[in-house]
C-alpha positions as CSV (number, residue, x, y, z in Angstrom):
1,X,-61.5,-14.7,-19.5
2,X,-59.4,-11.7,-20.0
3,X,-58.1,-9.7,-23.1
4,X,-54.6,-8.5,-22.7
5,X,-53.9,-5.4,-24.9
6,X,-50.6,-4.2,-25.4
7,X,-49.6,-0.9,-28.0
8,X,-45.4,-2.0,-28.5
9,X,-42.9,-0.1,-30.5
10,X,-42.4,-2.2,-33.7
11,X,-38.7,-2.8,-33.6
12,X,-40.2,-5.0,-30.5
13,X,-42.3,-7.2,-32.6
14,X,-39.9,-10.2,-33.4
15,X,-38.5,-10.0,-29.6
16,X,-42.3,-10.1,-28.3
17,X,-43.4,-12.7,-30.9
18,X,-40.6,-15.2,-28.8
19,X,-41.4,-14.0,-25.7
20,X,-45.0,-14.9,-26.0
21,X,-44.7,-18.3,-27.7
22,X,-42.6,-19.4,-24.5
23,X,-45.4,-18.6,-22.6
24,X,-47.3,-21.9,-21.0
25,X,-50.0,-19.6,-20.2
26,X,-50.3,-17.6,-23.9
27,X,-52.4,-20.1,-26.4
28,X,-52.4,-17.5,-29.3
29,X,-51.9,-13.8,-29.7
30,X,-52.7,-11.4,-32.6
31,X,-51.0,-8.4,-33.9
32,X,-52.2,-5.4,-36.3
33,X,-50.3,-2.4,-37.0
34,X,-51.5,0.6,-35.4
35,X,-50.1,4.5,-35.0
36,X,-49.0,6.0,-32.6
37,X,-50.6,9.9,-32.5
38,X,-49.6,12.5,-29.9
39,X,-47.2,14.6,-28.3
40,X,-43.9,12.9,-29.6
41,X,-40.6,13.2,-27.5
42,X,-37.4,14.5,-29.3
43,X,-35.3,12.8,-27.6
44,X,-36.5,9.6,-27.9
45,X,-33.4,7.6,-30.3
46,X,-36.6,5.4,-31.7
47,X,-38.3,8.4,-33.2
48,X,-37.3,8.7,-37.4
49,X,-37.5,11.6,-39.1
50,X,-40.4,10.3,-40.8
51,X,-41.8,9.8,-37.5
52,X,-41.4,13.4,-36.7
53,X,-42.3,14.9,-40.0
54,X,-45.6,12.9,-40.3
55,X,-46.2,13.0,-36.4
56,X,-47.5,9.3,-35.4
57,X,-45.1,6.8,-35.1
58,X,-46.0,3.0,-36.1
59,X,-46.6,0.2,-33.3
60,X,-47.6,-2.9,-33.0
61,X,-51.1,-3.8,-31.1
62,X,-51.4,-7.1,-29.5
63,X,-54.0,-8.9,-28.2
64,X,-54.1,-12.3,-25.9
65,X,-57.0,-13.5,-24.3
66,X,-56.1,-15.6,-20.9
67,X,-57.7,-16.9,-18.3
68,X,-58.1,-14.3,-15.1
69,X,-55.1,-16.0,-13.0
70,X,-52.6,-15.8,-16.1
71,X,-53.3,-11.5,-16.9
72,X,-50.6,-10.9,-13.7
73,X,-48.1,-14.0,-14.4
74,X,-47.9,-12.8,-18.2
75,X,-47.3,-9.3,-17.7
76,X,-44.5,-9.8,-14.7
77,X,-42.6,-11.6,-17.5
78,X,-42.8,-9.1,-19.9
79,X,-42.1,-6.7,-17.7
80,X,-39.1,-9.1,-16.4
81,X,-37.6,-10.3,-19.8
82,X,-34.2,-9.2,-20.6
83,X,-35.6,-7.3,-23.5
84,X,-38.4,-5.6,-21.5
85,X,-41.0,-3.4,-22.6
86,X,-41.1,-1.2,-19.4
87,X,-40.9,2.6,-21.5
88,X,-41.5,1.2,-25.0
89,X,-45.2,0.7,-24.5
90,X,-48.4,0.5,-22.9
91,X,-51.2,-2.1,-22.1
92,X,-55.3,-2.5,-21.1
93,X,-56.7,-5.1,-19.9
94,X,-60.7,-6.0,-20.7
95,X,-63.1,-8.6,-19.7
96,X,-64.2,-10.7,-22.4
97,X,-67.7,-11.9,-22.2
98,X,-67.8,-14.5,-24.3
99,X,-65.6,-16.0,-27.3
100,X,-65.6,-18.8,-29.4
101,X,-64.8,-20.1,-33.0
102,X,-66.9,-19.3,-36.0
């Protein structure tokens, strides 16, 4: 079993949400709000000028656990979607030792 972290701009949230409940492969996901801290590019047209002024910017952490085989499948469609993320994120992957409901 894997866990499948991804750190997404929020204006990708909604987009994502769809994209993962199509997914035979993803049972579940979670997100939380994170920020964003470190050197931030000027340039970039999803930076606000709160962003800038405060100097994080908010994103969106996921988290999906799969099975081993699915990690590669679920990340070439995400990377592969007509909204992609490639540029508007980053992502970890972890084994998870054990899980279960409490």
């Amino acid at each position: 079993m894997k866990n499948l972290t991804l750190i997404v701009r929020t204006s990708l949230q909604q987009d994502l949400a769809d994209q993962l409940r199509n997914m035979e492969q993803v049972s579940g996901f979670s997100f939380s709000p994170v920020e964003g801290h470190g050197l931030q590019d000027e340039n970039d047209p999803f930076l606000s000028a709160r962003d800038k002024v405060v100097g994080y910017t908010p994103r969106i952490r996921v988290d999906i656990l799969l099975e081993d085989g699915d990690v590669e499948p679920v990340l070439n469609t995400l990377r592969s979607a007509r909204k992609g993320l490639e540029h508007k994120g980053l992502y970890w992957v972890t084994s998870v030792e054990q899980s279960g409901h409490l």
